[in-house]
LUMLUMNU-321756 format. One record per residue: residue in one letter; x, y, z of N, C-alpha, C in turn. Coordinates in steps of 0.05 Angstrom, whole numbers, padded with zeros to 5 digits, always signed. Atoms other than C-alpha are relative to their C-alpha. Example, Ala and Ser with C-alpha at 12.3 -4.5 7.8 and 13.67 -1.06 7.14 Angstrom:
<sites>
a+00018-00024+00000+00246-00090+00156+00018+00024+00000/s-00016-00024-00001+00273-00021+00143-00015+00022+00014/
</sites>
This chain:
<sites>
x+00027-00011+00001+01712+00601-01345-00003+00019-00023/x-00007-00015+00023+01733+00653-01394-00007-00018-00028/x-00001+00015+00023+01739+00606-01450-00030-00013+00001/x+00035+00001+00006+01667+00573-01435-00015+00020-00014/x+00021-00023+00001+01632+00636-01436+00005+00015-00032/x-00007-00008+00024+01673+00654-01500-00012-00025-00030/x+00010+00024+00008+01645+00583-01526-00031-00005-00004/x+00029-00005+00002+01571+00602-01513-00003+00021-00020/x-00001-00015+00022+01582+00664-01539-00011+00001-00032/x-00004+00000+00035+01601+00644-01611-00021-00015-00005/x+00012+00023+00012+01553+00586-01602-00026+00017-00003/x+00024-00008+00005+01498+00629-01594+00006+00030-00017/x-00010-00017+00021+01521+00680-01648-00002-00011-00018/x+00008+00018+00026+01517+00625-01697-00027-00010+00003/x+00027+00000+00001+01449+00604-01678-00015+00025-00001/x+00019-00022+00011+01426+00673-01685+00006+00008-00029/x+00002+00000+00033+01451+00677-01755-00011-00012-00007/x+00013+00024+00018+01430+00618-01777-00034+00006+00004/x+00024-00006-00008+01358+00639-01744-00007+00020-00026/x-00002-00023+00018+01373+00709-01784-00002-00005-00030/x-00001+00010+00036+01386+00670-01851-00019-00012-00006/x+00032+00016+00004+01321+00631-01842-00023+00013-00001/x+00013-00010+00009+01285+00683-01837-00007+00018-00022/x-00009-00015+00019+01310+00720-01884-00004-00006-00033/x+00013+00018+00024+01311+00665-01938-00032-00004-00011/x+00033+00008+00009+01234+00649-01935-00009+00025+00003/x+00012-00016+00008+01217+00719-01935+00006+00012-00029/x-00004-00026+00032+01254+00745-02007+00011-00028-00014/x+00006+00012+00016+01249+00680-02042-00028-00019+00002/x+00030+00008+00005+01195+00640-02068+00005-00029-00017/x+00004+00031-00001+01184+00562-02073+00006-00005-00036/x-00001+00002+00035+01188+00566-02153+00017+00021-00018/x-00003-00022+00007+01227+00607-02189-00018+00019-00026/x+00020-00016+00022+01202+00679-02228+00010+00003-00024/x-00026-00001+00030+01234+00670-02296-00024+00026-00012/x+00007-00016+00025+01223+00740-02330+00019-00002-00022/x-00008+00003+00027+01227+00747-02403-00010+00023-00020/x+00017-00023+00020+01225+00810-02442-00012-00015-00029/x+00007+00011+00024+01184+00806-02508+00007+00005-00018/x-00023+00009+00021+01248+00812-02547+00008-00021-00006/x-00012+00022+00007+01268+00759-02525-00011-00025+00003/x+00020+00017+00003+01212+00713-02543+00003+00003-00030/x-00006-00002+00036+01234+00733-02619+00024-00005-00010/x-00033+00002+00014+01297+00718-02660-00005+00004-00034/x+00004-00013+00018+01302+00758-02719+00019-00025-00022/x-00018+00017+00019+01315+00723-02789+00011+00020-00024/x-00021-00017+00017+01367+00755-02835-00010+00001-00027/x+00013+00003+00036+01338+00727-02898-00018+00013-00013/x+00023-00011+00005+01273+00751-02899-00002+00029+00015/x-00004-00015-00021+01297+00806-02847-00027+00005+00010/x+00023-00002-00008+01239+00799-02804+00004-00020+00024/x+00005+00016-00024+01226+00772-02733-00024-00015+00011/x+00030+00025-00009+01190+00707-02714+00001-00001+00035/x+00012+00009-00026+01160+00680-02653+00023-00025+00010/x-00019+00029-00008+01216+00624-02609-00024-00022-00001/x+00014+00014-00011+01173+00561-02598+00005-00006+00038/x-00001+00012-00028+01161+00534-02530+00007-00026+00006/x-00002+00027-00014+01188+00474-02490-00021-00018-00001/x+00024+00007-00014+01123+00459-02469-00014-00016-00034/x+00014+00004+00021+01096+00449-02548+00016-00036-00011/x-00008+00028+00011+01114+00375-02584+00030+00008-00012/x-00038-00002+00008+01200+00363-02608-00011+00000-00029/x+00002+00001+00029+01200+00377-02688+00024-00006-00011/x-00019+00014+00013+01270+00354-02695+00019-00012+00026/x-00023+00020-00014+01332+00308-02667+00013+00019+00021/x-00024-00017-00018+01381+00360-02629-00006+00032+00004/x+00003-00032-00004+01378+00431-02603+00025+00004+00017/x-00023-00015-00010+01441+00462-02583+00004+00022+00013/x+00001-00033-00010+01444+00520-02534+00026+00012+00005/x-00021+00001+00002+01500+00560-02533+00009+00027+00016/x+00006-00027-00017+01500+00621-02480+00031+00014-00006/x-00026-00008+00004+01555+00668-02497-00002+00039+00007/x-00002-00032+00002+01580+00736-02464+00023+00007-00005/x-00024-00023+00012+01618+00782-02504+00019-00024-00006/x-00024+00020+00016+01652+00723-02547-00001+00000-00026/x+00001-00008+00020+01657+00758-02606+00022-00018-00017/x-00030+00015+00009+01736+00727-02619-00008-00032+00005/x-00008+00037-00005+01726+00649-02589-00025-00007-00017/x+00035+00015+00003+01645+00642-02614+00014-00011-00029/x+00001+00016+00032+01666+00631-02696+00016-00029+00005/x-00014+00023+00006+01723+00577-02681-00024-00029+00016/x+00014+00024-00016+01675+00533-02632-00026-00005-00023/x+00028-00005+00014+01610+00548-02679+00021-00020-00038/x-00016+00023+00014+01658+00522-02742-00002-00022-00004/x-00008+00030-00006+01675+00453-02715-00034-00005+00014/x+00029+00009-00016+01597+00445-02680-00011+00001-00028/x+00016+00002+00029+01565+00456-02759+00010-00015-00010/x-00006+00019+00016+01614+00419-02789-00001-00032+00015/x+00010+00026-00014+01601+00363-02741-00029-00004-00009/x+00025-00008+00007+01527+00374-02751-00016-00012-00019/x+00003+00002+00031+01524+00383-02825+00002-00030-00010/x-00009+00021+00009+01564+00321-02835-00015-00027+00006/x+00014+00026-00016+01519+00276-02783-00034+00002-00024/x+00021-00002+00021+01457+00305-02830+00000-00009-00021/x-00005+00012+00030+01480+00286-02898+00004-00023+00009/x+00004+00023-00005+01492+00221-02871-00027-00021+00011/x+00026+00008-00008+01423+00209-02845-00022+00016+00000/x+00017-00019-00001+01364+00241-02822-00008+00009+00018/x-00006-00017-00015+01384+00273-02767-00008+00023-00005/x+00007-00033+00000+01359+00345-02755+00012+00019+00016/x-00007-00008-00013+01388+00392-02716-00012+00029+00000/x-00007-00031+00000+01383+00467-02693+00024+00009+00028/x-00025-00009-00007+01433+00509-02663-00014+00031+00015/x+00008-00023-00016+01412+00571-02612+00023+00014+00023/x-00016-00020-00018+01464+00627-02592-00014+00014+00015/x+00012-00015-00010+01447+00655-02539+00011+00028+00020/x-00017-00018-00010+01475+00730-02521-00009+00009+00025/x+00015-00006-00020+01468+00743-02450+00014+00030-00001/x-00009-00032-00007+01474+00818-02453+00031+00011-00017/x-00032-00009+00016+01532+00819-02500+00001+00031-00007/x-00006-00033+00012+01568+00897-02518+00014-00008-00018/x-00015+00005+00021+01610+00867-02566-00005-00008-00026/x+00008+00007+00013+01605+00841-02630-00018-00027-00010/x+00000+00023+00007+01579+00776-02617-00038-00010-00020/x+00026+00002+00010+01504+00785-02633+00005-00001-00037/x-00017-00001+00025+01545+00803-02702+00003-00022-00023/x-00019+00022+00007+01580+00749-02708-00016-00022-00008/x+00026+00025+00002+01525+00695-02698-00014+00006-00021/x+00019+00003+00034+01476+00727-02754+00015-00004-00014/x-00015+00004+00033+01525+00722-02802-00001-00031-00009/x+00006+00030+00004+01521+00642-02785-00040-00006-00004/x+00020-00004+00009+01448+00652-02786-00024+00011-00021/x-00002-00006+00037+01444+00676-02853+00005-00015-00016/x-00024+00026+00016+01495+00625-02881-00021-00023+00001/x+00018+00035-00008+01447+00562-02849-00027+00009-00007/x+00032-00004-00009+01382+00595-02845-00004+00000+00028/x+00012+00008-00028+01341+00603-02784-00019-00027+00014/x+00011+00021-00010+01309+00536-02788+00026-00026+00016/x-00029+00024-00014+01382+00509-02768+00013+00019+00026/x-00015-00021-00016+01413+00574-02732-00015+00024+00001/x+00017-00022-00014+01370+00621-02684+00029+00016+00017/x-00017-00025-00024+01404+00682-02645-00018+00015+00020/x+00016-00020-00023+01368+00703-02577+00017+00014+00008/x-00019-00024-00010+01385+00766-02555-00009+00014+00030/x+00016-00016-00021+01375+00784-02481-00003+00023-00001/x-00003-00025+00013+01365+00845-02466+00026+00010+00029/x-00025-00011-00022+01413+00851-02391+00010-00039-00005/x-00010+00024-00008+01458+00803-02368-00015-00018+00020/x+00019+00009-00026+01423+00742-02320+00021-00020+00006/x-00012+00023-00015+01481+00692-02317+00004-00027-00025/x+00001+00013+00008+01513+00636-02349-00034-00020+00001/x+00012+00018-00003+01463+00592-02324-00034+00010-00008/x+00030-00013+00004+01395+00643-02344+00006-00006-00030/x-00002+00004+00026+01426+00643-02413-00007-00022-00008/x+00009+00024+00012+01415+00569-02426-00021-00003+00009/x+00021+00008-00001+01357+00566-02390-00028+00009-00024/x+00023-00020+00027+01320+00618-02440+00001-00015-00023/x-00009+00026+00028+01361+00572-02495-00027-00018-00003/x+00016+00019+00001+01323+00510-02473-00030-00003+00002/x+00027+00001-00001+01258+00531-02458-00016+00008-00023/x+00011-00005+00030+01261+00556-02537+00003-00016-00020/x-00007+00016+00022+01281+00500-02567-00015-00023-00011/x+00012+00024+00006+01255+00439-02607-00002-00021-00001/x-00016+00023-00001+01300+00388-02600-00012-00027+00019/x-00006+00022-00019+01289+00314-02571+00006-00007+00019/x-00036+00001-00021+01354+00317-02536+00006+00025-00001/x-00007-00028+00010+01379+00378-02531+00025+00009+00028/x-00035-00001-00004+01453+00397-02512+00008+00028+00007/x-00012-00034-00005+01483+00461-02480+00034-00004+00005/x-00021+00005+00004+01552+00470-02496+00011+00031+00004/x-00014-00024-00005+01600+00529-02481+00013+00003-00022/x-00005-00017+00021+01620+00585-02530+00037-00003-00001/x-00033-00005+00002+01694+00577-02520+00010-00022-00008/x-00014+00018+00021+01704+00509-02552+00009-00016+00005/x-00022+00010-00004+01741+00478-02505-00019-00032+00005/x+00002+00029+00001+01708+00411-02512-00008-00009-00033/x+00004+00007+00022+01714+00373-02567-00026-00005-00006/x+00028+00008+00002+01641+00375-02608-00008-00023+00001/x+00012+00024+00014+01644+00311-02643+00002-00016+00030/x+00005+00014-00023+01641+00283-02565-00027+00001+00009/x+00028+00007-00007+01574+00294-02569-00009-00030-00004/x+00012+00033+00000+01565+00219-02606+00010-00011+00026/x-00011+00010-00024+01596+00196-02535-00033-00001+00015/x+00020-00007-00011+01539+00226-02497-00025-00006-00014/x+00023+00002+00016+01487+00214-02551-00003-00037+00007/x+00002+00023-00010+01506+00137-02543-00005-00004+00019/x+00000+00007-00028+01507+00134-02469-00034+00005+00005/x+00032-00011+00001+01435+00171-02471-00016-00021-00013/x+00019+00017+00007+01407+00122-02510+00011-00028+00001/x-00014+00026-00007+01434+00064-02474-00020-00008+00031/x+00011+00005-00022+01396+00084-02413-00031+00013+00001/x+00025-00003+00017+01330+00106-02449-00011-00015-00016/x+00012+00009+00023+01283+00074-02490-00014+00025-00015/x-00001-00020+00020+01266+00142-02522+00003+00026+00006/x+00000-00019+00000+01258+00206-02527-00014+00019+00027/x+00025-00007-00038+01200+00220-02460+00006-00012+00018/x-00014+00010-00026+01244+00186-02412+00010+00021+00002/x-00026-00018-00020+01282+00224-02364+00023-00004+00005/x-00028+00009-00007+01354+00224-02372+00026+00024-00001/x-00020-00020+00013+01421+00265-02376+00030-00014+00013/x-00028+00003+00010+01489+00254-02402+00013+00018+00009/x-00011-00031+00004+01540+00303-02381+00026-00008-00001/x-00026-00005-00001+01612+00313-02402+00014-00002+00026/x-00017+00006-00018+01666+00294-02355+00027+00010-00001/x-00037-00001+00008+01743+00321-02342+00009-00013+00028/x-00003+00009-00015+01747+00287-02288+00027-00027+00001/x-00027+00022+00010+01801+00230-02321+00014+00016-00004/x-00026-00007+00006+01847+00293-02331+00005+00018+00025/x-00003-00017-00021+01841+00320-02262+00032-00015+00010/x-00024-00006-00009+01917+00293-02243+00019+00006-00023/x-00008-00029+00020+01939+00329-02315-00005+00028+00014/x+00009-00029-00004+01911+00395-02287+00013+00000+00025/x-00010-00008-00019+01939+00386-02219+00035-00002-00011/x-00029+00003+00007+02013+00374-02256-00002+00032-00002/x+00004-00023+00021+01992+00438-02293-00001+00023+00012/x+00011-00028-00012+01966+00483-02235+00018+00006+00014/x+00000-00015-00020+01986+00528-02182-00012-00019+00030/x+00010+00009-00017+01989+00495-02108-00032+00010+00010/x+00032-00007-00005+01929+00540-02093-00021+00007-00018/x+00007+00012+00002+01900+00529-02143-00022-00031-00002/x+00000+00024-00012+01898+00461-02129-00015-00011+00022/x+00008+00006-00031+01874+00473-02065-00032+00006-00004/x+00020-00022-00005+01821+00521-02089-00026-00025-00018/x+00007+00034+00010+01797+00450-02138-00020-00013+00018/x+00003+00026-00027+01798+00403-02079-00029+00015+00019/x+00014-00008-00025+01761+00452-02029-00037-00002-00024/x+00032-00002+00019+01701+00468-02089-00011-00027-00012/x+00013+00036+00017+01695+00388-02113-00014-00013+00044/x+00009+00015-00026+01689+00375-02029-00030+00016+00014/x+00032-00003-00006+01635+00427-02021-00028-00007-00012/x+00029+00009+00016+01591+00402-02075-00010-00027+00002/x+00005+00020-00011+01599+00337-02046-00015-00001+00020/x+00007+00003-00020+01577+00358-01982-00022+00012+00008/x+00022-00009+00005+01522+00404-01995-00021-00003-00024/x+00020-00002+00024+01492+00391-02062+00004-00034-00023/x+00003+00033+00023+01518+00327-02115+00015-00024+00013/x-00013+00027-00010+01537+00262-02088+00019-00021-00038/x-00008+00019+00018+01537+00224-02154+00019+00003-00027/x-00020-00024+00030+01582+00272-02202+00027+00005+00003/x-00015-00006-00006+01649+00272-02199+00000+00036-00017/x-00010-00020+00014+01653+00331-02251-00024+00018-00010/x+00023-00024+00007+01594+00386-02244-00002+00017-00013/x-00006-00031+00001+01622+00442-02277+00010-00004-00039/x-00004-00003+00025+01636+00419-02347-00023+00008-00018/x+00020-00019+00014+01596+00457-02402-00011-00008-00026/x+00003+00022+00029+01577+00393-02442-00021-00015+00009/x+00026+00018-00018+01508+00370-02419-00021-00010-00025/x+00023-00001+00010+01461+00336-02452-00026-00026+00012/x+00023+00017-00009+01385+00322-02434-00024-00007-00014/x+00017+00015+00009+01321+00279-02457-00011+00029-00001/x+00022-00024-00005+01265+00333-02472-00015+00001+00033/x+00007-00006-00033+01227+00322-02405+00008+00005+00021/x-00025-00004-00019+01288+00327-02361-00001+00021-00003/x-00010-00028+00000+01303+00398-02390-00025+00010+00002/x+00025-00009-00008+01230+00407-02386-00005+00013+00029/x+00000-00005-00029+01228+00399-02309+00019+00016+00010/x-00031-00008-00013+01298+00418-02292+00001+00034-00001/x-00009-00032+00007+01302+00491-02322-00030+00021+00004/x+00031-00004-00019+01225+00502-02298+00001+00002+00020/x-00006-00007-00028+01250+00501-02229+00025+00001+00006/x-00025-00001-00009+01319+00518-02228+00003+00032+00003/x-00010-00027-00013+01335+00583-02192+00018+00018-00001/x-00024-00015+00004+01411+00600-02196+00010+00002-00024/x-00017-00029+00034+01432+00647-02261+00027-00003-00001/x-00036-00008+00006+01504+00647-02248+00013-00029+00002/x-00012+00032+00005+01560+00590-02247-00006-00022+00018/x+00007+00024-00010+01529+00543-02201-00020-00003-00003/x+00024+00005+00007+01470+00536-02232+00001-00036-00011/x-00007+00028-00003+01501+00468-02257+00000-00017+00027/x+00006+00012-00032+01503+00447-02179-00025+00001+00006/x+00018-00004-00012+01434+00462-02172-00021-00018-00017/x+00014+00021+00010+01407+00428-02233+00001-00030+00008/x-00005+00026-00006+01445+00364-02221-00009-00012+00030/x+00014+00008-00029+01419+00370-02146-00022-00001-00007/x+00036-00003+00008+01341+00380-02166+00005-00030-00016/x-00005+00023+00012+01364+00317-02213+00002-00027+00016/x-00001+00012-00026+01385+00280-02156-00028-00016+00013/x+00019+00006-00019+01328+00290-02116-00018-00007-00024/x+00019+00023+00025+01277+00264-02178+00010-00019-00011/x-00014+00021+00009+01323+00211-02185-00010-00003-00037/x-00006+00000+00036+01332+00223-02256+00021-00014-00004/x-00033+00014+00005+01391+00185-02284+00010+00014-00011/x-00018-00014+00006+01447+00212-02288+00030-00018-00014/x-00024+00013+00009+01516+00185-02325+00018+00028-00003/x-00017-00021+00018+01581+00224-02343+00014-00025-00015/x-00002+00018+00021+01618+00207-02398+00032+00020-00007/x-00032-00001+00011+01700+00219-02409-00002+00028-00027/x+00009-00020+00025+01701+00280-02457+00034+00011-00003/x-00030-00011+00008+01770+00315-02493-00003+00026+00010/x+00005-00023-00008+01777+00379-02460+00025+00014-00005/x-00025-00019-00008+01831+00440-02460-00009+00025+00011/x+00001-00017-00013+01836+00500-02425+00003+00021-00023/x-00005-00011+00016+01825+00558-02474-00004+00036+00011/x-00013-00022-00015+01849+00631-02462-00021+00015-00001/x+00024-00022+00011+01795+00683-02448-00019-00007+00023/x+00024+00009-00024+01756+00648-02384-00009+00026+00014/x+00032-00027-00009+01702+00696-02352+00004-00007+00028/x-00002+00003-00026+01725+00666-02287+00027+00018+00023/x-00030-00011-00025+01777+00695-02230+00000-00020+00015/x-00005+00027-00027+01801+00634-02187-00008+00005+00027/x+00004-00005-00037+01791+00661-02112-00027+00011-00005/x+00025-00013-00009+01730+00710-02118-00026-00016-00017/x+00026+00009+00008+01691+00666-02178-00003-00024+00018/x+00009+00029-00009+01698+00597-02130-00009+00007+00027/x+00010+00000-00025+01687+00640-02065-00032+00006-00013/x+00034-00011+00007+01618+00665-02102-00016-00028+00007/x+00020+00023+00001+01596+00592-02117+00006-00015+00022/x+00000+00014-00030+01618+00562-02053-00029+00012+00025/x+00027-00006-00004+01566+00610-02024-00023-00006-00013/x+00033+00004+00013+01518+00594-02075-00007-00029+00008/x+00008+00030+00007+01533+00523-02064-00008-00010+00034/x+00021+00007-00034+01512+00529-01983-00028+00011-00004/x+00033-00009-00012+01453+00570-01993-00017-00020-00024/x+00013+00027+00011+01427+00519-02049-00007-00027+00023/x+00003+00021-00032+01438+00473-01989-00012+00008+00019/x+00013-00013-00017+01405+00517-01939-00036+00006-00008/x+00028-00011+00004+01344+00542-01978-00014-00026-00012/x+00014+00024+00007+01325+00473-02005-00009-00005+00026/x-00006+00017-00027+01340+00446-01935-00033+00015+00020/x+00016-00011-00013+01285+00495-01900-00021+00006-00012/x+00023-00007+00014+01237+00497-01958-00010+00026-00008/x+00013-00018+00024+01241+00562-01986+00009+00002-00028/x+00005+00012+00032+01261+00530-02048-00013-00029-00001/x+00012+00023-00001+01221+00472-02063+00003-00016-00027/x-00001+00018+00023+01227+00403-02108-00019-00011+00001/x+00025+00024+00002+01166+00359-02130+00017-00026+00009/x-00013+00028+00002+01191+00291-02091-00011-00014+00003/x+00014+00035+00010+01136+00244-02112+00016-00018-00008/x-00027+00029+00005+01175+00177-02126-00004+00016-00040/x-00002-00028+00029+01195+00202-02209-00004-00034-00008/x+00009+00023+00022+01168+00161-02264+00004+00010-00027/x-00015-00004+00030+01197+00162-02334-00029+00002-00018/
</sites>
């Protein structure tokens, strides 16, 4: 009898949370997210002329091939070597054709030198190739690119991580695949990097827990948020203009599972999705802690599942038309 009554108990202890979290959710969020934006950082100062222009908007017509976003905190030391090999990739695809590109660092709240670092490449190129947004606090890997993309001009346009660790020139990978399952530019599509072919390398490589800590974060994103992805979390994406249009227009989560949330909102607008085999390494200096950054996004990655699930986040799911 004991044990029943201990069995109600809990059961009704968890239906009053879960009651508690429902209400809770639909009162202190809101169906859309509020993207603020100070009116600094609607400017990116040019070195040349030292004088600060206006970003363009998403929303306005693409004026060239590629836009690169590149969110970086406090990567004063890793930003030059990755920024390097991404121009001289770039450069080289330009002189060969007529390819266009630009290039947009974006400092989420940096103290270090990196704001620095970047003009000095934005001097060297100009600012019709290389912009520097400067937040003004931190909002999160995932706020940083959003501010990126909703300033950029690009076609296609590519968010890549400040630390390097994927090889650039793997963008033609993704650039092919993208236009394999497009006929242009106003379709809806996205490419995203994959490490997923070196996940039994990394388990040779890791720590049993680790390993464990892997397995448990690839099974919750299965189970709450991406079905069709083996590999969510790599920092090599690239999408059609309308895709990053919609996507970063209603994407909510700022911090590292903001990738789980796009590729879910993706999902549900049946957008197409591909990954695509990419060269990766592990490079020293990660912004993560193994136990407390995967217990963060394991929570992020239920209540993405929770607040979709009860509608106080909401997706447009008219059938999606390219």
């Amino acid at each position: 009898m004991s044990l029943l009554c201990i069995l109600f108990t809990g059961l009704a202890i968890v239906i009053a949370f879960i009651l508690v979290l429902f209400v809770v959710q639909r009162l202190v969020t809101t169906p859309l997210p509020i993207i603020k934006r100070h009116k600094k950082e609607q400017r990116y100062f040019d070195p040349v002329i030292v004088s600060d222009a206006e970003f363009p908007s998403i929303e306005e017509e693409p004026s060239l091939d590629l836009s690169v976003i590149i969110p970086a905190f406090n990567e004063e030391k890793r930003l030059p070597i990755m920024l390097d090999e991404c121009l001289e990739f770039l450069e080289e695809k330009s002189e060969e054709s007529s390819f266009t590109y630009e290039v947009i660092v974006v400092s989420d709240g940096s103290s270090d030198g990196t704001i620095s670092v970047a003009l000095q490449y934005s001097e060297r190129h100009t600012t019709d190739k290389f912009r520097v947004m400067e937040l003004i606090e931190n909002r999160g890997k995932g706020g940083a690119v959003r501010m990126g993309m909703l300033s950029a001009r690009g076609r296609h346009l590519l968010f890549a991580d400040a630390d390097g660790a994927t090889k650039f020139s793997d963008y033609g990978k993704l650039d092919v695949t993208l236009r394999d399952i497009t006929k242009n530019w106003q379709e809806d599509a996205i490419v995203i990097g994959s490490r997923a072919h070196l996940e039994e390398e990394a388990i040779a490589s890791r720590s049993l827990f680790r390993t464990f800590l892997m397995y448990g974060f690839h099974f919750l994103v299965w189970l709450f948020a991406v079905r069709s992805v083996r590999d969510t979390q790599c920092g090599f994406k690239l999408l059609t203009r309308p895709a990053a249009r919609k996507l970063f227009n209603i994407l909510h989560v700022e911090r590292w599972a903001f990738d789980v949330e796009l590729l879910y909102i993706a999902e549900r607008l049946n957008i197409p999705i591909r990954e695509v085999a990419v060269n990766w390494k592990e490079i020293e200096g990660s912004k993560l802690t193994p136990f407390w950054s995967w217990l963060q996004m394991g929570v992020d990655l239920f209540l993405i599942w929770f607040r979709y699930t009860i509608g106080a986040w909401r997706v447009d799911l008219k059938p999606h038309r390219n």
